[in-house]
N, C-alpha and C positions, 0 to 999 in steps of 0.2 A: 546236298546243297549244290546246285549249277555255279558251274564256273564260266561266265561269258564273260565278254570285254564290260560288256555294261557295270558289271555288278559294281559296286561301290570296295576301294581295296578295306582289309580290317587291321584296326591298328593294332597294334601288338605295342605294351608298355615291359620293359624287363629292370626289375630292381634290385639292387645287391643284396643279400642276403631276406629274401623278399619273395614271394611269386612271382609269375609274367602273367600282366594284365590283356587280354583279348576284351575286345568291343566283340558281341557278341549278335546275334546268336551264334552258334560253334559246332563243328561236330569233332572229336577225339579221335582219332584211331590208336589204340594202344599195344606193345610190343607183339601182345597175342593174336591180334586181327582184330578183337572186336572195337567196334565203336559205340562210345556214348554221346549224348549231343544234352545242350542246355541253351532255353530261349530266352535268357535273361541277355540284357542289352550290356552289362559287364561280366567276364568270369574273371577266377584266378588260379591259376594252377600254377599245382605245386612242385616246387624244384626239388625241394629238401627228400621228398617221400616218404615222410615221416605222417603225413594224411591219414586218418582213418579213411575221408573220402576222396582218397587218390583216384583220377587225377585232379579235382577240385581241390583247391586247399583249405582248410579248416584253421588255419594261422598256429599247426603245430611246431613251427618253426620257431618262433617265437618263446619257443622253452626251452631252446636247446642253448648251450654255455658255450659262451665263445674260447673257452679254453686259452683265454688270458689270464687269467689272475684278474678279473674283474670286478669280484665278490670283495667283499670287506676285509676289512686288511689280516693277511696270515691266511687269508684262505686262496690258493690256488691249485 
């Protein structure tokens, strides 16, 4: 993807216990070198990495327990 003055900036959305949403399309680069890229006009990736399809998030976040004592009563 070129990086000129032109290009339009890409928003980037970050939500608390949540993914960070990119206006897209995107390219990745990930710890190891490679890169993956996606042409969809939103992505989401994932904080938790807890993803089967890391770095895309699949909203496996969303199962994990906030390790308050949130569940019904006596259960913490």
């Amino acid at each position: 993807m070129p990086n000129s003055p032109s290009d339009t900036p890409r928003r980037i959305t970050v939500r608390r216990r949540g993914p960070i949403l990119v206006e897209g399309p995107v390219e990745v680069e990930l710890e190891d070198g490679t890169t993956v890229s996606s042409d969809r006009f939103r992505v989401a990736l994932c904080t938790c990495r807890r993803s089967r399809r890391y770095p895309w998030c699949d909203t496996s976040h969303r199962a994990r327990s906030s390790g308050r004592g949130d569940g019904p009563a006596g259960e913490d």
